[in-house]
PDB file of the backbone (N, CA, C, O) and the ligand in Angstrom, with CONECT records:
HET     ZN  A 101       1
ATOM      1  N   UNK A   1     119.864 102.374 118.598  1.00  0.00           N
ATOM      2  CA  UNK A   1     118.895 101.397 118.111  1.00  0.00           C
ATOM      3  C   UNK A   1     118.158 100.797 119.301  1.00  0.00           C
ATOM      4  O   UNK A   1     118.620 100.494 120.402  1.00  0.00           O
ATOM      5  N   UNK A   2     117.228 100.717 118.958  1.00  0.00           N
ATOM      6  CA  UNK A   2     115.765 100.376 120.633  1.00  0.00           C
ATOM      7  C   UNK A   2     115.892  98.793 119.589  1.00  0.00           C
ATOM      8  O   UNK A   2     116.727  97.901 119.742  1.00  0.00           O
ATOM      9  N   UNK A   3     115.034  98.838 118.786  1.00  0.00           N
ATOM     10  CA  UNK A   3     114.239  97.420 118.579  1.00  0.00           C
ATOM     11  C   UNK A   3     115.616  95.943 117.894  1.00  0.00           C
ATOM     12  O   UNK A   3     115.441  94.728 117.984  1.00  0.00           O
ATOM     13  N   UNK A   4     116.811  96.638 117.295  1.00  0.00           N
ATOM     14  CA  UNK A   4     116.896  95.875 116.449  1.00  0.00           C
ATOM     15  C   UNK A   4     118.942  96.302 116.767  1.00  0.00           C
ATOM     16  O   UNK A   4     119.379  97.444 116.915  1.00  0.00           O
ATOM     17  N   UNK A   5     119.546  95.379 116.780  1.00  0.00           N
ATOM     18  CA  UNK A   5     121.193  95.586 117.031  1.00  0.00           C
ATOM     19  C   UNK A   5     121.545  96.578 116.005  1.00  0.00           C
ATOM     20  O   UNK A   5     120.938  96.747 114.948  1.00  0.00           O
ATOM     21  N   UNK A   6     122.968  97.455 116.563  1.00  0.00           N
ATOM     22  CA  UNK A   6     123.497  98.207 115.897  1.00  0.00           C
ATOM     23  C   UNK A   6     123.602  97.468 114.491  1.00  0.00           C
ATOM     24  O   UNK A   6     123.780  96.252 114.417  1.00  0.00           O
ATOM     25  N   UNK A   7     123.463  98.404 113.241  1.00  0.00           N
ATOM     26  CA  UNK A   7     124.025  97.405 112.104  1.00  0.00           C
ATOM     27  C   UNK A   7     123.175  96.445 111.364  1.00  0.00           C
ATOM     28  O   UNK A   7     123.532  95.761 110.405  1.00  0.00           O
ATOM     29  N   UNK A   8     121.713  96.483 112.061  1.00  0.00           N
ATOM     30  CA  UNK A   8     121.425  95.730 111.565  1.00  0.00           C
ATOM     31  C   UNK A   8     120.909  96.374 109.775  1.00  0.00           C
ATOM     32  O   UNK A   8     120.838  97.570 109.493  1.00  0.00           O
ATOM     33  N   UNK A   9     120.701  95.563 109.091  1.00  0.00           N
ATOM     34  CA  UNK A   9     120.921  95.951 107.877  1.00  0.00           C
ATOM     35  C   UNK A   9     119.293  95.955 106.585  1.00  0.00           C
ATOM     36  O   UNK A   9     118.916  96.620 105.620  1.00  0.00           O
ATOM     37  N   UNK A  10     118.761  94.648 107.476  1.00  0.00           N
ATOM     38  CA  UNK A  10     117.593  94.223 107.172  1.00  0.00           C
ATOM     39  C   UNK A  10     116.792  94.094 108.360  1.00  0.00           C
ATOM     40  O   UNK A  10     117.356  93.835 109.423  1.00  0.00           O
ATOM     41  N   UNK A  11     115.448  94.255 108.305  1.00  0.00           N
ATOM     42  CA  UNK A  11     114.505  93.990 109.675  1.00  0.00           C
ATOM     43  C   UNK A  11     112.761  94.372 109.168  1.00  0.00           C
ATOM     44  O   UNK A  11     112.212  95.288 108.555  1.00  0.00           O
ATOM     45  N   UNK A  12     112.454  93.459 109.640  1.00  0.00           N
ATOM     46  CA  UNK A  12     110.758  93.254 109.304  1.00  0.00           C
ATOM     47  C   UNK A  12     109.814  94.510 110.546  1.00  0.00           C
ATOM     48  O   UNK A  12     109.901  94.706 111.758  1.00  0.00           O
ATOM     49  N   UNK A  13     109.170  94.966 109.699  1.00  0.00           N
ATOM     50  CA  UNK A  13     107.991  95.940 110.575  1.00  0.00           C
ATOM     51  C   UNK A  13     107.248  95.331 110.714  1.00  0.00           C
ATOM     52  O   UNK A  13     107.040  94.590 109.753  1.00  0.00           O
ATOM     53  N   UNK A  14     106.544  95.202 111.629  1.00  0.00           N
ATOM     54  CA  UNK A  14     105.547  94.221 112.032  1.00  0.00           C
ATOM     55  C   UNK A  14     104.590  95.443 113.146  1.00  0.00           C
ATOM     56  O   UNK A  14     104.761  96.477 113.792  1.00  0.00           O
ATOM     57  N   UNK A  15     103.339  94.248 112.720  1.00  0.00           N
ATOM     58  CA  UNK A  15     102.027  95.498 113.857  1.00  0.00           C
ATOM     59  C   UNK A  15     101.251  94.193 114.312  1.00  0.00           C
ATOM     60  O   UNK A  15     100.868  93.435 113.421  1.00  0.00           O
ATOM     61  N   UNK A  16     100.951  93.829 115.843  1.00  0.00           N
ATOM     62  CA  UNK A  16     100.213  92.639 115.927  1.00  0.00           C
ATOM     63  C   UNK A  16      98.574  93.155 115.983  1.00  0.00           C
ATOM     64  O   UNK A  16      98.061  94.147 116.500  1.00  0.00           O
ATOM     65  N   UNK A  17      98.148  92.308 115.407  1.00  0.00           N
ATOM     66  CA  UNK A  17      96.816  91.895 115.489  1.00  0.00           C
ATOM     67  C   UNK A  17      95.872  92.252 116.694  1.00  0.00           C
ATOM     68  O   UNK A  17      94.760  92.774 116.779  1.00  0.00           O
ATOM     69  N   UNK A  18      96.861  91.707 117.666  1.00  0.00           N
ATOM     70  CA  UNK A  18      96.165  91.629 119.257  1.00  0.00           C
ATOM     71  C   UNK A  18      96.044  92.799 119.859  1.00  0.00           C
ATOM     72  O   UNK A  18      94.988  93.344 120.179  1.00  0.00           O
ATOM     73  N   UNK A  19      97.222  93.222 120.028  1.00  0.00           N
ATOM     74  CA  UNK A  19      97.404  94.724 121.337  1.00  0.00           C
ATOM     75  C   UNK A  19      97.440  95.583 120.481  1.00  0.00           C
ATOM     76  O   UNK A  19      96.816  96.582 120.839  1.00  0.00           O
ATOM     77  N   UNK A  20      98.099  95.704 119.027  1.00  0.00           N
ATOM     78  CA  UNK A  20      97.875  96.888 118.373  1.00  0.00           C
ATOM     79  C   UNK A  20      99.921  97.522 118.412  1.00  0.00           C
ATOM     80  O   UNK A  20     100.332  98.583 117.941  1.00  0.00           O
ATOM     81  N   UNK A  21     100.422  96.882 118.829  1.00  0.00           N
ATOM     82  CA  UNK A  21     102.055  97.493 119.230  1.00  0.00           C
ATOM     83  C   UNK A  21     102.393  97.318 117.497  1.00  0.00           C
ATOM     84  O   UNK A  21     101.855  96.474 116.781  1.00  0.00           O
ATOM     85  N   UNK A  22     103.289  98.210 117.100  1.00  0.00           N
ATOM     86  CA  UNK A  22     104.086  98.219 116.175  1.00  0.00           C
ATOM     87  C   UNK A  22     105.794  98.123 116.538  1.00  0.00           C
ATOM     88  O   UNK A  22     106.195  98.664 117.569  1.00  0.00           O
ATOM     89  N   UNK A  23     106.732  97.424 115.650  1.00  0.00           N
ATOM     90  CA  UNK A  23     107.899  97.007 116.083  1.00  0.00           C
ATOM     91  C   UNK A  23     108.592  96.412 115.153  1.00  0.00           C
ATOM     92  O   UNK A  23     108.049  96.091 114.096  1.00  0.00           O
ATOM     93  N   UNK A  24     109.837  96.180 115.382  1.00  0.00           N
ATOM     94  CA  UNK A  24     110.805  96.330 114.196  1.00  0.00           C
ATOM     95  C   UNK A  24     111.160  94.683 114.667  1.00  0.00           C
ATOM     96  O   UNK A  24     110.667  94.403 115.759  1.00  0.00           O
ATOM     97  N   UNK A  25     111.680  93.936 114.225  1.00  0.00           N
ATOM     98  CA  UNK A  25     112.512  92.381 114.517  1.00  0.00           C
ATOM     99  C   UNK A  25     112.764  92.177 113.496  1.00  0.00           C
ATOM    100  O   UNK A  25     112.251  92.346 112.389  1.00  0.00           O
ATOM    101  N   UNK A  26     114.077  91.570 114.099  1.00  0.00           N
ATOM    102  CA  UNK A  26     115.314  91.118 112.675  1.00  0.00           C
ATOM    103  C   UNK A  26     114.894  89.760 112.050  1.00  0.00           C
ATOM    104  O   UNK A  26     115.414  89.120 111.136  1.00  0.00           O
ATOM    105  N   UNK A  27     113.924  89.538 112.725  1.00  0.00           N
ATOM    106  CA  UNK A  27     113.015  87.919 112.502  1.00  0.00           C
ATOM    107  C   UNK A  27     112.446  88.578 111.597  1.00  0.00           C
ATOM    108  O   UNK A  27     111.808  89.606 111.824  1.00  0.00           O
ATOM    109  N   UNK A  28     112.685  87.813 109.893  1.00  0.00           N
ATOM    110  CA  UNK A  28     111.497  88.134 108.465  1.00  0.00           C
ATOM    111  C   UNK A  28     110.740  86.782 108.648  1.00  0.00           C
ATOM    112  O   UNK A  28     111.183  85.634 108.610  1.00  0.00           O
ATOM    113  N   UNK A  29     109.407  87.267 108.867  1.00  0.00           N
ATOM    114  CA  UNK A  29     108.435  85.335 108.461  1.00  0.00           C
ATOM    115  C   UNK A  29     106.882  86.935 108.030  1.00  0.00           C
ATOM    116  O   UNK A  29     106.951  88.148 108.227  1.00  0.00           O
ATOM    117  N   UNK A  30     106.153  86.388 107.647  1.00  0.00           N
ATOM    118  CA  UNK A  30     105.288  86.659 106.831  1.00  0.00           C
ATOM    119  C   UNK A  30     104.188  87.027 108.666  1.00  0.00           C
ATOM    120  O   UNK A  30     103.473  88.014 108.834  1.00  0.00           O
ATOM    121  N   UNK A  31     104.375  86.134 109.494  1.00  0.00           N
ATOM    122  CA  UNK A  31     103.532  86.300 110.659  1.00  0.00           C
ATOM    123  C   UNK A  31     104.916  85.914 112.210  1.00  0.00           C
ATOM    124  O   UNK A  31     105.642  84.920 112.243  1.00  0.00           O
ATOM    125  N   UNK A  32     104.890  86.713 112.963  1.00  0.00           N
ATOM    126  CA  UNK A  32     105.792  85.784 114.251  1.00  0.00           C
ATOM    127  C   UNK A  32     104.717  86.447 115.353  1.00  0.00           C
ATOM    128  O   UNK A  32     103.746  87.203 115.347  1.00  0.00           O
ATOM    129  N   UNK A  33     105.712  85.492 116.531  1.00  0.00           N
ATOM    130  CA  UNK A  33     104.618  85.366 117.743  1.00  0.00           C
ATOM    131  C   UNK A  33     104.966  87.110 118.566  1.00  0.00           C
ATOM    132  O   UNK A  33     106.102  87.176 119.035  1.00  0.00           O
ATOM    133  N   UNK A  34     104.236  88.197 118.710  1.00  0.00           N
ATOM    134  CA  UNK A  34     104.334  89.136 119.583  1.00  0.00           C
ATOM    135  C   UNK A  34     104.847  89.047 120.499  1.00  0.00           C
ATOM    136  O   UNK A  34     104.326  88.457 121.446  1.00  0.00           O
ATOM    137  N   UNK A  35     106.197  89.657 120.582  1.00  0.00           N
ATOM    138  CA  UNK A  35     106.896  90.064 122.122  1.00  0.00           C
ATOM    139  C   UNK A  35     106.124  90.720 123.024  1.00  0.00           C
ATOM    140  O   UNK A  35     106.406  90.442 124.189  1.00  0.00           O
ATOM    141  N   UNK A  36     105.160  91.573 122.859  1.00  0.00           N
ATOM    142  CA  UNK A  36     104.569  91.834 123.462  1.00  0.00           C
ATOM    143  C   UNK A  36     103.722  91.188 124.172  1.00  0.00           C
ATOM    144  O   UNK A  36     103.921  91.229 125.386  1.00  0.00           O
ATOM    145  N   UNK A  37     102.565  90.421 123.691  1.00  0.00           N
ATOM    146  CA  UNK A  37     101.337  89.882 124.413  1.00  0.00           C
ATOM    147  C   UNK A  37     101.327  88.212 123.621  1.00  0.00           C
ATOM    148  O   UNK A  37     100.478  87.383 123.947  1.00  0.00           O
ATOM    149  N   UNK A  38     102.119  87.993 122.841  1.00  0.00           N
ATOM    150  CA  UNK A  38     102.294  86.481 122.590  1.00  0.00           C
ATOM    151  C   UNK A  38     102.888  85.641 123.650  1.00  0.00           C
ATOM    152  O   UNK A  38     102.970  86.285 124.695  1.00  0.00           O
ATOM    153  N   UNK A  39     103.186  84.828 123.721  1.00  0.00           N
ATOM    154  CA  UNK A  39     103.355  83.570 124.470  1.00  0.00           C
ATOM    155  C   UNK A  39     104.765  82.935 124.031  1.00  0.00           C
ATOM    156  O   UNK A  39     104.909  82.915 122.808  1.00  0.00           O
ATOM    157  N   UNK A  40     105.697  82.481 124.682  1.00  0.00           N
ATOM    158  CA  UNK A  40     107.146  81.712 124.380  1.00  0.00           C
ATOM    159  C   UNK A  40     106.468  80.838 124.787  1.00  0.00           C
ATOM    160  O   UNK A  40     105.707  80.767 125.752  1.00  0.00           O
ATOM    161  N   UNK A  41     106.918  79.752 123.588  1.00  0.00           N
ATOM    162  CA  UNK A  41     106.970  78.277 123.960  1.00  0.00           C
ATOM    163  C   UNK A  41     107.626  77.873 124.961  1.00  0.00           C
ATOM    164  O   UNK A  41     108.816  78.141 124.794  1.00  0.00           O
ATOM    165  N   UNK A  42     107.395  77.255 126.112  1.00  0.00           N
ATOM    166  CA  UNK A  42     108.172  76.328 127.055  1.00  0.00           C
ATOM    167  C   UNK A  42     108.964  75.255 126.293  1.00  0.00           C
ATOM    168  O   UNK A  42     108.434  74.463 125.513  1.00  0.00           O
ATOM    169  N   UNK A  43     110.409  75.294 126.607  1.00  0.00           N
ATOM    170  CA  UNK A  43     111.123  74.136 125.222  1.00  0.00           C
ATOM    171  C   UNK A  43     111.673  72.951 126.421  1.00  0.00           C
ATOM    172  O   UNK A  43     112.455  72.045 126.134  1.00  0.00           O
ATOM    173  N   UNK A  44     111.159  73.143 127.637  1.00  0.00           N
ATOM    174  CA  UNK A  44     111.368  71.970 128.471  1.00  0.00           C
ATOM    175  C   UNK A  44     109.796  70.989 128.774  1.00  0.00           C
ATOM    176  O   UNK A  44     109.263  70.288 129.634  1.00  0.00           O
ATOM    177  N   UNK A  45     109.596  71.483 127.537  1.00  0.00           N
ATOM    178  CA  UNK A  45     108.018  70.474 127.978  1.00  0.00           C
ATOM    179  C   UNK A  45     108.605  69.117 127.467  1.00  0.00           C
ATOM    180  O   UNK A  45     109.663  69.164 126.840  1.00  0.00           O
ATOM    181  N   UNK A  46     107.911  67.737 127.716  1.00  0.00           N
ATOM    182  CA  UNK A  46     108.118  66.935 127.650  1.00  0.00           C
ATOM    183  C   UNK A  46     107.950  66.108 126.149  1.00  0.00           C
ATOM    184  O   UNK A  46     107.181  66.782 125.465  1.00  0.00           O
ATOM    185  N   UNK A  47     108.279  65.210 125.598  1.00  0.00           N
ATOM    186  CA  UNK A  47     108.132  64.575 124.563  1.00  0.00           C
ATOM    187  C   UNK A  47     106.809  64.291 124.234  1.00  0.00           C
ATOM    188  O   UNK A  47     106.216  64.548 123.186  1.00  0.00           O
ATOM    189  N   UNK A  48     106.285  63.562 125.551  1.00  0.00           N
ATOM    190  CA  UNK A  48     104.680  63.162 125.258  1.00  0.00           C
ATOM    191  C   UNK A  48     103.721  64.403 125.558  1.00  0.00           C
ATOM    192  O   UNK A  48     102.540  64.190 125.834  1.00  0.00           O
ATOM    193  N   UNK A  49     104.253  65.752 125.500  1.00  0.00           N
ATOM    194  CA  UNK A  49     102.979  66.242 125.986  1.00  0.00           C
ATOM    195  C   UNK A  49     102.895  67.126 124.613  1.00  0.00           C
ATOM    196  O   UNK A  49     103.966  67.233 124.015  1.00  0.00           O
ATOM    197  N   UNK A  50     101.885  67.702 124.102  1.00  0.00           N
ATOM    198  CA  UNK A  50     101.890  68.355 123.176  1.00  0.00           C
ATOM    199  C   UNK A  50     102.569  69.867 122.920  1.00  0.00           C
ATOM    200  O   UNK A  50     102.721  70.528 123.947  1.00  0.00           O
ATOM    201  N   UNK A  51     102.895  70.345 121.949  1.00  0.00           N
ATOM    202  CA  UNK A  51     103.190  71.799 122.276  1.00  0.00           C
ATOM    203  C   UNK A  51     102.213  72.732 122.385  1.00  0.00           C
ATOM    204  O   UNK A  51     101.153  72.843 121.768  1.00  0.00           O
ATOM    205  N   UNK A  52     102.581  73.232 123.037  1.00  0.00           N
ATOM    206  CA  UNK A  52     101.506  74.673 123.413  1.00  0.00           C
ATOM    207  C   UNK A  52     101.234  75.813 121.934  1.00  0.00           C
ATOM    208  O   UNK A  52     101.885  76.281 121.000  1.00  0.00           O
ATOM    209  N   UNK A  53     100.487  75.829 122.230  1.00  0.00           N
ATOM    210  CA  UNK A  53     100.183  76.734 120.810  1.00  0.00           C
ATOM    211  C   UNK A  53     100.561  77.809 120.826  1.00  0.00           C
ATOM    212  O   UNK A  53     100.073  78.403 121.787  1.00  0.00           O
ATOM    213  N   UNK A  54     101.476  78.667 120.000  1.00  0.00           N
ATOM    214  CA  UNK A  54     101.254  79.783 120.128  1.00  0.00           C
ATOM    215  C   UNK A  54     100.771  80.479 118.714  1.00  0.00           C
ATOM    216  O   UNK A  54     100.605  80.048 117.573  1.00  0.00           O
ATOM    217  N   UNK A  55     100.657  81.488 119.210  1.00  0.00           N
ATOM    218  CA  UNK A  55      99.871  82.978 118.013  1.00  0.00           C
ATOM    219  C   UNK A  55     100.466  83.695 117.808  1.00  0.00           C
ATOM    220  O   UNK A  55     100.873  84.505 118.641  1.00  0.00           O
ATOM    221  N   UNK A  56     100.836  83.682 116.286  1.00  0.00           N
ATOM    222  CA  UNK A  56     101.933  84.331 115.594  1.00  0.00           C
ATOM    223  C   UNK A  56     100.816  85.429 115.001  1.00  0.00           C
ATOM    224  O   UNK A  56     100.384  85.572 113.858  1.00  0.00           O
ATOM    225  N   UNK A  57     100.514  86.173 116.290  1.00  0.00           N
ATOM    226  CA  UNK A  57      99.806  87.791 115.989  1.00  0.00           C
ATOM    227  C   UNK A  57      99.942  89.000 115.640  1.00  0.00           C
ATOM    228  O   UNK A  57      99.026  89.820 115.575  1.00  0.00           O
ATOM    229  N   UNK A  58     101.557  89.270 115.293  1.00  0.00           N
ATOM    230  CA  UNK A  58     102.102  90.103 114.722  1.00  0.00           C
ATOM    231  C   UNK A  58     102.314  89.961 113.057  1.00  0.00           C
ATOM    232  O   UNK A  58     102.842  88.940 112.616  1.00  0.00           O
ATOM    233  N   UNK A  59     101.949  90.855 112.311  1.00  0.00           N
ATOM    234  CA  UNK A  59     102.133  90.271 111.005  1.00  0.00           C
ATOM    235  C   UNK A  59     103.326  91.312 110.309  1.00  0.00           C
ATOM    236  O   UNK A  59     103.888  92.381 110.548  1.00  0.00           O
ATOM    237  N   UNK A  60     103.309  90.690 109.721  1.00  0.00           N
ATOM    238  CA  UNK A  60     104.645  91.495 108.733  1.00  0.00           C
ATOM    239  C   UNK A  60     104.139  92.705 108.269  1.00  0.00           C
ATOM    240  O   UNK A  60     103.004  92.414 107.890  1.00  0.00           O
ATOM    241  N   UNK A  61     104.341  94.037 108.054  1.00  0.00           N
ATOM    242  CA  UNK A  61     103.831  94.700 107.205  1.00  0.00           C
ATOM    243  C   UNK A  61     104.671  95.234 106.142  1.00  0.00           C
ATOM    244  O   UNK A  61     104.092  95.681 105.152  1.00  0.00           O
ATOM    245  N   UNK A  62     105.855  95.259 106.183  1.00  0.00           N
ATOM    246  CA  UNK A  62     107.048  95.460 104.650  1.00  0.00           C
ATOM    247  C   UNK A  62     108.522  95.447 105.642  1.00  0.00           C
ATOM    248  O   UNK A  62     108.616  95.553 106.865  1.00  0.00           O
ATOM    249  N   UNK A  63     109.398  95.306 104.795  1.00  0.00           N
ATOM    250  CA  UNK A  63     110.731  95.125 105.154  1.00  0.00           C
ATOM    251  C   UNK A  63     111.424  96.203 105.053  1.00  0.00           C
ATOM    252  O   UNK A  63     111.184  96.976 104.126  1.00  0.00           O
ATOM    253  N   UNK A  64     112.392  96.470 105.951  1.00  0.00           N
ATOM    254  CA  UNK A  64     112.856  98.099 105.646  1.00  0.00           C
ATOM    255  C   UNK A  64     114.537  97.322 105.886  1.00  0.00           C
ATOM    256  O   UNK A  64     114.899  96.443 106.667  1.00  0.00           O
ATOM    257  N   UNK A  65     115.175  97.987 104.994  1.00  0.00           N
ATOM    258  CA  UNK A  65     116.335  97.769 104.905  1.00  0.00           C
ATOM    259  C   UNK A  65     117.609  99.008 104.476  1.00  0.00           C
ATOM    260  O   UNK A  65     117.444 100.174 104.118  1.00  0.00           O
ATOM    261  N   UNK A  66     118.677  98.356 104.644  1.00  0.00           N
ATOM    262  CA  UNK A  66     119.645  99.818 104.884  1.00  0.00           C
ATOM    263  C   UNK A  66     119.256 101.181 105.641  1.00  0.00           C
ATOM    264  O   UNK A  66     118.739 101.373 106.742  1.00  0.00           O
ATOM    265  N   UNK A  67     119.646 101.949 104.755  1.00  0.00           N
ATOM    266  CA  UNK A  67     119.472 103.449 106.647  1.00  0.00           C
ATOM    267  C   UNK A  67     117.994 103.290 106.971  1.00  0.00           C
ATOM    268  O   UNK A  67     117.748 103.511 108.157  1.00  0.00           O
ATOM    269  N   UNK A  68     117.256 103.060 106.440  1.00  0.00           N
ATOM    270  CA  UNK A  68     115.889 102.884 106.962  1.00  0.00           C
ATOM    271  C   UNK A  68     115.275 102.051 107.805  1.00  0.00           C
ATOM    272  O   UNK A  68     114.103 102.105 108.177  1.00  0.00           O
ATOM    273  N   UNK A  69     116.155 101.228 108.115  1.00  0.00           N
ATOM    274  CA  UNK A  69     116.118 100.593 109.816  1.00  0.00           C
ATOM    275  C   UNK A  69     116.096 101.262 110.785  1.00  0.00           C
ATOM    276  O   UNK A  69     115.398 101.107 111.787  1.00  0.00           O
ATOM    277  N   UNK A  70     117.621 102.860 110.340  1.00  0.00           N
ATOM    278  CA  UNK A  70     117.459 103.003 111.568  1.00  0.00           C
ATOM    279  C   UNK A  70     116.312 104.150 111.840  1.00  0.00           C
ATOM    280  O   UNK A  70     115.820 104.545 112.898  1.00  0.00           O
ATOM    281  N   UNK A  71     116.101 104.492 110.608  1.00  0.00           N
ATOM    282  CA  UNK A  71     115.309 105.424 111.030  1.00  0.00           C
ATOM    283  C   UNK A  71     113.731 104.966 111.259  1.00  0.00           C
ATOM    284  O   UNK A  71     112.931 105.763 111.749  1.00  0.00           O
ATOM    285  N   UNK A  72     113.492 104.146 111.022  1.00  0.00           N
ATOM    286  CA  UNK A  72     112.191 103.362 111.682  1.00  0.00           C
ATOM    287  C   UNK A  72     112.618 103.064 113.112  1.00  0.00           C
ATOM    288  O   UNK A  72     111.799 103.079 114.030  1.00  0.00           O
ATOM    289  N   UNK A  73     113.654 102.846 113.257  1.00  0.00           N
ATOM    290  CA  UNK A  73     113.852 101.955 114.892  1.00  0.00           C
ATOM    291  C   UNK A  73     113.684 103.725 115.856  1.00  0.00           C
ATOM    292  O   UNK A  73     112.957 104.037 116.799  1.00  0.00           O
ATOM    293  N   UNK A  74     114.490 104.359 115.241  1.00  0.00           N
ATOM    294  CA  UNK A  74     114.063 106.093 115.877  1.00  0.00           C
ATOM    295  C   UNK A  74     112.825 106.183 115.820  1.00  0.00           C
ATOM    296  O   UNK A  74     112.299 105.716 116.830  1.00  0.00           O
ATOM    297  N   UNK A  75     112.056 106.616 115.013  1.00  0.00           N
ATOM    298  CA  UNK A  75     110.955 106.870 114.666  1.00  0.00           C
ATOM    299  C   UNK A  75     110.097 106.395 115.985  1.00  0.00           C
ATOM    300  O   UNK A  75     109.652 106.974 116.976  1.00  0.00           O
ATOM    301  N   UNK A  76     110.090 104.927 115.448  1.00  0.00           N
ATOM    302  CA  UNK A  76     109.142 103.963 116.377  1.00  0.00           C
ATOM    303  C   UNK A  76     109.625 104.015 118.039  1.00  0.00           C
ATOM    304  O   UNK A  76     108.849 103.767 118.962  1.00  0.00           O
ATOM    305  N   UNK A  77     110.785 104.317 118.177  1.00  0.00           N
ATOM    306  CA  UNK A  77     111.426 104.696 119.630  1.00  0.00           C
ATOM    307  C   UNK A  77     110.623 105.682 119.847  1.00  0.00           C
ATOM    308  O   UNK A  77     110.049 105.355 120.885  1.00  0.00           O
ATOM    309  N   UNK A  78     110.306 106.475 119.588  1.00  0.00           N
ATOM    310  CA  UNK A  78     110.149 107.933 119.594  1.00  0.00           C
ATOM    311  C   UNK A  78     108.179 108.453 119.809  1.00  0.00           C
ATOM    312  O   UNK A  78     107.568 109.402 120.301  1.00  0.00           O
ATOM    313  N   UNK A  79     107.797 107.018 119.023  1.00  0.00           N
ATOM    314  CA  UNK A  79     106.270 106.973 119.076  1.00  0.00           C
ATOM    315  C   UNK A  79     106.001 106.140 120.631  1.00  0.00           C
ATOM    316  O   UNK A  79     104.855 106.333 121.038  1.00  0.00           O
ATOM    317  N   UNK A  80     106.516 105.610 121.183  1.00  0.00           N
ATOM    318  CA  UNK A  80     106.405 104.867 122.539  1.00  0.00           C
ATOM    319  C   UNK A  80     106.737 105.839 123.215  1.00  0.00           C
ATOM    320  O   UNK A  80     106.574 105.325 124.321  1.00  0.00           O
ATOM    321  N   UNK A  81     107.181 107.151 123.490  1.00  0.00           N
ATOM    322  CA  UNK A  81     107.258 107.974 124.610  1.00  0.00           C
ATOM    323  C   UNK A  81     106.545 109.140 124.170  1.00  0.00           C
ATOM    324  O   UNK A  81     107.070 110.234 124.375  1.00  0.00           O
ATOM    325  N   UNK A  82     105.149 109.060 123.452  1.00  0.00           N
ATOM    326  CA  UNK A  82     104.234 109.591 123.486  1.00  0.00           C
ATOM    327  C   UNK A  82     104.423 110.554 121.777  1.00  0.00           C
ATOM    328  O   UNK A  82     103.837 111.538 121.323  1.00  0.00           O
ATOM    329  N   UNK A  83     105.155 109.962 121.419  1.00  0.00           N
ATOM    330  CA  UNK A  83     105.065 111.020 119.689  1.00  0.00           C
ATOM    331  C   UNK A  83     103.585 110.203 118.925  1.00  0.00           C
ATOM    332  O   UNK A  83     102.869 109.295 119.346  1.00  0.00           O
ATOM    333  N   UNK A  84     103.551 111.143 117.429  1.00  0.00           N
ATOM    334  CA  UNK A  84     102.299 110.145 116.871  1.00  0.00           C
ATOM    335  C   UNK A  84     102.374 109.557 116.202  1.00  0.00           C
ATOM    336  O   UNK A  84     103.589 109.362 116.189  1.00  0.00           O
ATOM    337  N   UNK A  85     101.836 108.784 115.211  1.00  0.00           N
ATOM    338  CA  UNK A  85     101.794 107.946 114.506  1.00  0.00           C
ATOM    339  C   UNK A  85     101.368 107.758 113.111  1.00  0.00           C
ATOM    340  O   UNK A  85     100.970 106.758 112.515  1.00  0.00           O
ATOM    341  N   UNK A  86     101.616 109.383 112.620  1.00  0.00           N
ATOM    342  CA  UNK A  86     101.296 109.785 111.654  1.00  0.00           C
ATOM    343  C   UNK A  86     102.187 109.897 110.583  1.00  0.00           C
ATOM    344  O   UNK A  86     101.880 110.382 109.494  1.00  0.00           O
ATOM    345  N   UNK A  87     103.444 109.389 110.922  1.00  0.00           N
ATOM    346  CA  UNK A  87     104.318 109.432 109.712  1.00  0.00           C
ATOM    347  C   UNK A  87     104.455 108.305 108.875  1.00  0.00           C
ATOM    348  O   UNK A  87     104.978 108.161 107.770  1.00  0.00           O
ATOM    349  N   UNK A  88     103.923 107.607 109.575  1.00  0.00           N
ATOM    350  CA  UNK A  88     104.169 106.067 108.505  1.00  0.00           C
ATOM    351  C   UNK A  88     102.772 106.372 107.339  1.00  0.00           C
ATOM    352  O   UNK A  88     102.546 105.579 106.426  1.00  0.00           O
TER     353      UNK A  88
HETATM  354 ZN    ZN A 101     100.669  91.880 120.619  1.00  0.00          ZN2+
END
């Protein structure tokens, strides 16, 4: 398993907006922030200062669950060292 722990059982496909990366996270929300080219909040910022915005540019595109985790997490392993992208 590349994207997502052995076992995992449930996991959201997601494609961001921004860079175009497709990717598996065990995080389900309808939109989350891109590992790729999104931004982590700093969680030592201060009380008075505002939070930094971030861009939840990856969007959900369906949930894949049981053996089909892993075979998306293959799959999608497999499209990052130059396979295509024609099976989805
Ligand atoms: Zn991105």
């Amino acid at each position: 398993m590349f994207y997502v722990p052995d076992g995992t059982d449930r996991a959201g496909y997601y494609e961001c907006e921004d860079c175009g990366e497709r990717f598996l996270d065990v995080r389900i929300a309808p939109a989350i922030v891109c590992p790729y080219c999104g931004e982590i909040p700093d969680m030592e910022i201060g009380p008075d200062e505002e939070m930094p915005e971030t861009k939840e540019s990856a969007r959900l595109i369906h949930m894949v669950e049981g053996e089909d985790v892993e075979k998306y997490d293959t799959l999608l392993s497999l499209a990052i060292t130059g396979g295509d992208y024609s099976w989805i």
